[in-house]
C-alpha positions in Angstrom: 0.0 0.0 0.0 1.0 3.6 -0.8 0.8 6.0 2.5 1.3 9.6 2.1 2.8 11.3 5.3 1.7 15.0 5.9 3.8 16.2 9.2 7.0 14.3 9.4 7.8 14.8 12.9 7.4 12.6 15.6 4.3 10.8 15.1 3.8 11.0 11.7 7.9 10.7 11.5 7.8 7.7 13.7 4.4 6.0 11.9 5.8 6.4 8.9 9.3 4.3 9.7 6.8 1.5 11.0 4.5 1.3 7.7 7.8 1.0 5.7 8.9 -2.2 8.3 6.0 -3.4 7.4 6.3 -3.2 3.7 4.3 -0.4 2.9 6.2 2.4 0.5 5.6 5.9 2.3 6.1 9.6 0.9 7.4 11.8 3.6 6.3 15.7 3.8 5.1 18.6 5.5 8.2 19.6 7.1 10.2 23.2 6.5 13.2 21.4 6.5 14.2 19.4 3.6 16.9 17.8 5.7 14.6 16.3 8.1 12.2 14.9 5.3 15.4 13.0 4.1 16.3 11.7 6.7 12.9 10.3 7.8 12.8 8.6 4.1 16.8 7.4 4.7 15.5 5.7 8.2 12.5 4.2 6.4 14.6 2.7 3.7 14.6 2.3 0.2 10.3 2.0 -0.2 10.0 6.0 1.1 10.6 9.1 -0.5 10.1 12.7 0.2 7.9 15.2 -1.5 5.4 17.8 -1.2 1.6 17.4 1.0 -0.4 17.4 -2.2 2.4 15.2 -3.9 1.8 13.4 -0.7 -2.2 13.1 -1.6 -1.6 12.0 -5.2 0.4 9.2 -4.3 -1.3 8.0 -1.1 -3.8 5.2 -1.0 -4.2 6.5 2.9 -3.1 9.6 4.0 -1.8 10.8 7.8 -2.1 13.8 8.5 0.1 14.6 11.8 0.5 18.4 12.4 0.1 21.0 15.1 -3.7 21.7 15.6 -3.1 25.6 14.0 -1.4 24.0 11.5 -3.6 22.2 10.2 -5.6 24.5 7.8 -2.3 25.5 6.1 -1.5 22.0 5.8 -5.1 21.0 3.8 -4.4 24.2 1.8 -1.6 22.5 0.5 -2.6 18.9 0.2 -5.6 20.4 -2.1 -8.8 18.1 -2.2 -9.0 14.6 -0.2 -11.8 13.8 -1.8 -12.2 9.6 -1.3 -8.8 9.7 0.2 -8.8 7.5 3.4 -7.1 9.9 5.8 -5.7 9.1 9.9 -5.8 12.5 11.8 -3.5 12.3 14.4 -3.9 15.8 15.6 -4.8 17.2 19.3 -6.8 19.9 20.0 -3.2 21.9 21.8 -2.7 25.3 20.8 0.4 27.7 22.2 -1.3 28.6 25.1 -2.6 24.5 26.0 -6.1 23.1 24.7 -8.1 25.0 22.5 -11.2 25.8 22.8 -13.9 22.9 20.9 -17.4 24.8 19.7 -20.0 23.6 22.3 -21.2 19.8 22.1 -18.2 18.8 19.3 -15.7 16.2 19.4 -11.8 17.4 17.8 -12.4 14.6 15.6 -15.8 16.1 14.6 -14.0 18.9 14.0 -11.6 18.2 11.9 -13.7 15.5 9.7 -15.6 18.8 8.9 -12.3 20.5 7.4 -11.4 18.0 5.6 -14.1 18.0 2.8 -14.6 14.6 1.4 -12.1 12.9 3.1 -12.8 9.0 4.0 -11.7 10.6 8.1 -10.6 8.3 10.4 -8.9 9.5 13.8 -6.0 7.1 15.1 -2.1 7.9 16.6 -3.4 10.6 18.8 -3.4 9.0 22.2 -0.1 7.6 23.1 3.6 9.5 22.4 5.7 8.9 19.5 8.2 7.6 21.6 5.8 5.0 23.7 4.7 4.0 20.1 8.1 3.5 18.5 8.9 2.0 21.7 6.2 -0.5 22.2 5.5 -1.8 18.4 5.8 -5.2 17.3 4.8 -6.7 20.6 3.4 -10.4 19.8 0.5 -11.4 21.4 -1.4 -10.5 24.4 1.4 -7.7 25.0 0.2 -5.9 22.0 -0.6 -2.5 22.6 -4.1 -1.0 22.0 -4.1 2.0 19.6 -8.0 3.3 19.2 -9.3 4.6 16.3 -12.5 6.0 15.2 -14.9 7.1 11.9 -17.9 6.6 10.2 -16.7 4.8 7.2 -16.2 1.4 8.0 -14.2 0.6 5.1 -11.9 3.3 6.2 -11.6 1.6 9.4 -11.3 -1.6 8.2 -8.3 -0.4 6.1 -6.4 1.9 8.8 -6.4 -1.0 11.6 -5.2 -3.6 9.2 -2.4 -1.3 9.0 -2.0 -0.8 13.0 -2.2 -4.8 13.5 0.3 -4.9 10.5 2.8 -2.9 12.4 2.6 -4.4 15.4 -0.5 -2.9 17.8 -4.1 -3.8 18.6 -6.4 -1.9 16.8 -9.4 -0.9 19.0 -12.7 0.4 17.0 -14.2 3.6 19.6 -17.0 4.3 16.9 -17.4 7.6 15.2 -15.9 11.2 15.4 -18.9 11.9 17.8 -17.4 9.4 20.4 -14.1 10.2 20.1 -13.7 12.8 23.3 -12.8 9.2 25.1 -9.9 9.1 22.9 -8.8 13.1 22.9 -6.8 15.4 25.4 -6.6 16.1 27.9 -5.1 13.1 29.9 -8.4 12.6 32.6 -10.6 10.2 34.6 -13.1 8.8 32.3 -11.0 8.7 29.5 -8.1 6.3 27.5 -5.9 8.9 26.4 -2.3 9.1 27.5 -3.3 5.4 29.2 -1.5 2.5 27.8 -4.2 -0.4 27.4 -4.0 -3.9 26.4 -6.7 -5.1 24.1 -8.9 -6.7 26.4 -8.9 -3.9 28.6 -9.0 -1.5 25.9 -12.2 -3.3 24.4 -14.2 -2.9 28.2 -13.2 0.2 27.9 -15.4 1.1 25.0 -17.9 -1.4 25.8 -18.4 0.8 29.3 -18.4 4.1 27.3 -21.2 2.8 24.9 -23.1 1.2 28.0 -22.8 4.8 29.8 -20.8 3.0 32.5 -18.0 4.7 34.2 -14.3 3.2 32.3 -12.5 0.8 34.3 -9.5 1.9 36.6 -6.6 2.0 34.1 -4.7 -1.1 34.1 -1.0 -1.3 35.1 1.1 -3.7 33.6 
């Protein structure tokens, strides 16, 4: 699969490394510095490349899009249109000055999905660090680590967690952008983000957010 990378930092940086170990071929882009791009595309090996975000569109069968929350609008001016493009927004909602304010009643997934018009949106990445992830992929088994995602186009879905399972997490269906608050900043009671879950866990989890249950203590492991 083609995977176009818009934000080559950490996450999308790190994600990117990982789809290539897997076998994907990425494009790396959406940095100001060409030297960084290359040397994301040098670490992923010789299936990645470097290029512009709407270079990164037309050659993506999926596209991440990992850049600062203010960022983002310059970065889908520059992608151009996503229409039927599978895309995994990994942003949160932190601004300069800490979390930004969400209109009343929306998700930041619901957000986004809205400014990215056309757009297959899926939301995925955003609730552990870069470095837990690089850290922690791979694991066999019942160590797997649970990465949620969430959308409304379960094709999309479908797609985007065969590619978390194929690089070495649990992926962990938390339903559409308007249940995705469990899965967005800030780190709180009541919520999986910034918790590091199994998939069992991960899966009651959800299960008691549907039911309208409080979410099980987070596990320790």
């Amino acid at each position: 699969m083609r995977i176009g990378i818009i934000g080559s930092g950490r996450i999308g940086g790190n994600a990117g490394r990982l789809f290539a170990a897997a076998g994907h071929e990425v494009l790396f882009s959406g940095s100001s510095d060409p030297a960084r791009l290359q040397s994301a595309a040098v670490e992923a090996g010789p299936g990645a490349r470097t290029g512009t975000p709407r270079e990164a569109v037309e050659f993506g069968d999926v596209v991440m899009i990992a850049v600062p929350w203010r960022a983002l609008d310059d970065a889908l001016a520059q992608a151009g249109r996503l229409d039927g493009t599978i895309v995994i927004d990994t942003t949160n909602q932190y601004g300069a000055g800490g979390l930004e304010r969400l209109p009343e009643g929306r998700t930041a997934a619901q957000v986004n999905a809205a400014r990215m018009t056309g757009a297959r949106y899926t939301k995925s990445f955003n609730t552990l660090t870069a470095g837990f992830q690089r850290e922690s992929a791979g694991r066999e088994g019942a160590e797997r680590v649970a990465l949620f995602v969430c959308g409304d186009d379960p094709e999309a879905k479908a797609v985007v967690s065969r590619l978390i399972e194929e690089i070495g997490f649990v992926a962990v269906d938390a339903g559409g952008p308007a249940d995705a608050a469990v899965m967005e900043a800030p780190r709180r009671e009541g919520a999986v983000y910034g918790e590091e879950y199994r998939e069992a866990e991960a899966r009651a989890a959800v299960e008691a957010v549907r039911a309208g249950r409080p979410i099980p203590p987070t596990p320790v492991y």
